[in-house]
C-alpha positions as CSV (number, residue, x, y, z in Angstrom):
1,X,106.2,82.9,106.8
2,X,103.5,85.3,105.5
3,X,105.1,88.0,103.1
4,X,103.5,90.1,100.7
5,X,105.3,90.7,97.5
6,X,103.7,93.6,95.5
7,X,104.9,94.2,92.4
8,X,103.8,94.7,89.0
9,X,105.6,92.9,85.7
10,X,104.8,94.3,82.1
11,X,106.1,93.1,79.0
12,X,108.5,95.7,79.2
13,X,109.6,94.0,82.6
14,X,108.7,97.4,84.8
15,X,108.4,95.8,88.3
16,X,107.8,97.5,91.5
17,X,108.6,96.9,94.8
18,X,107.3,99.6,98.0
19,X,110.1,100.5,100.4
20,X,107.5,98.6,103.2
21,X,108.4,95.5,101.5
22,X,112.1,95.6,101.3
23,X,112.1,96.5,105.1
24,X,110.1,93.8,106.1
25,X,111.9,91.6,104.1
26,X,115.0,92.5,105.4
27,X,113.6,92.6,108.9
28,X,112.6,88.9,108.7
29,X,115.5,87.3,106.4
30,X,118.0,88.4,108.4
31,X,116.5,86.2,111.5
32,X,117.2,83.5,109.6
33,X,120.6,84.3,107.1
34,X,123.6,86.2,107.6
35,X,122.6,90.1,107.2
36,X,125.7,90.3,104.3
37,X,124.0,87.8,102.4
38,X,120.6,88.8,102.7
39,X,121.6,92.4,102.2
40,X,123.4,91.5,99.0
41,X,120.3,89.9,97.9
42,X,117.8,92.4,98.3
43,X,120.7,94.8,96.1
44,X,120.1,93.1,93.5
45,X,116.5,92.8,93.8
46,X,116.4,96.9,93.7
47,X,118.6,97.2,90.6
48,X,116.3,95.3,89.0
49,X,112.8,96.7,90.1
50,X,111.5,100.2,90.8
51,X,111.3,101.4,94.4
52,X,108.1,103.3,95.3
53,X,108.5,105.2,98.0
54,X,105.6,105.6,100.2
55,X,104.6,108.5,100.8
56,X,102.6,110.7,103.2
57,X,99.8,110.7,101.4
58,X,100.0,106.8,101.6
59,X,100.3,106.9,105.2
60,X,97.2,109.0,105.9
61,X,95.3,106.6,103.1
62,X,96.2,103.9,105.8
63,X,95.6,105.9,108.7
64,X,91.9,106.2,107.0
65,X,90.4,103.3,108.0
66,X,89.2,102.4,104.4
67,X,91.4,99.1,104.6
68,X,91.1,97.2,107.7
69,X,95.3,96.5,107.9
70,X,97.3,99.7,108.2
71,X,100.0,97.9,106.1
72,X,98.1,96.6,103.6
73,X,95.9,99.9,103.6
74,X,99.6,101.5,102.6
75,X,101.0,99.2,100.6
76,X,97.1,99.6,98.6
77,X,97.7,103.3,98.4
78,X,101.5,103.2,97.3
79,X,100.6,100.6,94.5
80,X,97.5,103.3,93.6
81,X,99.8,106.1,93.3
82,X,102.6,104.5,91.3
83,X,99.9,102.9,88.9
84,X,100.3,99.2,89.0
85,X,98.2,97.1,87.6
86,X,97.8,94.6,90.6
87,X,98.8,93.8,93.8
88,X,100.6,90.3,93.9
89,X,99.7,88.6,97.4
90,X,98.8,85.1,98.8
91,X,96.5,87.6,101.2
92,X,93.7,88.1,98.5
93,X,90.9,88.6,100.9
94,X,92.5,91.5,102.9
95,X,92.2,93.3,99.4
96,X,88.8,93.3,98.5
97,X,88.9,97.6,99.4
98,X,92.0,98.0,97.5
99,X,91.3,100.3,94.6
100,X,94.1,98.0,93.1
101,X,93.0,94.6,92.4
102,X,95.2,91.7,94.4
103,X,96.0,88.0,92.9
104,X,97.4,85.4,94.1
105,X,100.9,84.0,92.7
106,X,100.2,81.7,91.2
107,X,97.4,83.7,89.0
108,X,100.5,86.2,88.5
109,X,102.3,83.0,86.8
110,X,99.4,82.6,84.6
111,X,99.0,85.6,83.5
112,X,102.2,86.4,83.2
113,X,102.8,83.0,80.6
114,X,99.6,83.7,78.8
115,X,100.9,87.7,78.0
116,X,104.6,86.1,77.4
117,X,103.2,83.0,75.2
């Protein structure tokens, strides 16, 4: 299953998730779980990061053809707009136009334990 999980993690433990993502999560867990469940989940998730909305703006940005995936394009833009300082995907490659940078997990984890360590 390929999903994208954008989010950004301070020390202050501000994360962000775009409303794209909890869709598609939704969307795709709920194939495969009870929706209560998978519904309850993602409630928690939310109280616990910041939804950014995506906006118009981000929408045109996608609609622009600087990206090659419209979702990625808007999920670039969103991230942009709300000021994160990457993009956390397993999709690294589909980045490279992003004006914010993209890393893979598992470079989240290290970076994440070298600023908590």
């Amino acid at each position: 299953m390929a999903m994208k999980h954008h989010l950004k993690l301070e020390l202050t433990n501000t994360g962000y998730v775009s409303t794209i993502s909890i869709t598609d999560v939704m969307y795709i867990l709920r194939k495969y779980n009870e929706q209560n469940k998978v519904s309850n989940a993602l409630q928690k998730l939310i109280s616990i990061l910041t939804v950014a909305v995506v906006t118009q703006d981000n929408l045109m940005y996608g609609f622009s053809g600087k990206m090659n995936d419209f979702e990625d394009a808007v999920q670039s833009s969103c991230s942009d707009r709300v000021g994160v300082d990457y993009i956390i995907t397993r999709n690294v490659k589909d980045f490279k136009s992003s004006p914010v940078p993209a890393i893979t997990p598992d470079e989240f984890l290290e970076r994440w334990g070298d600023e908590k360590g």
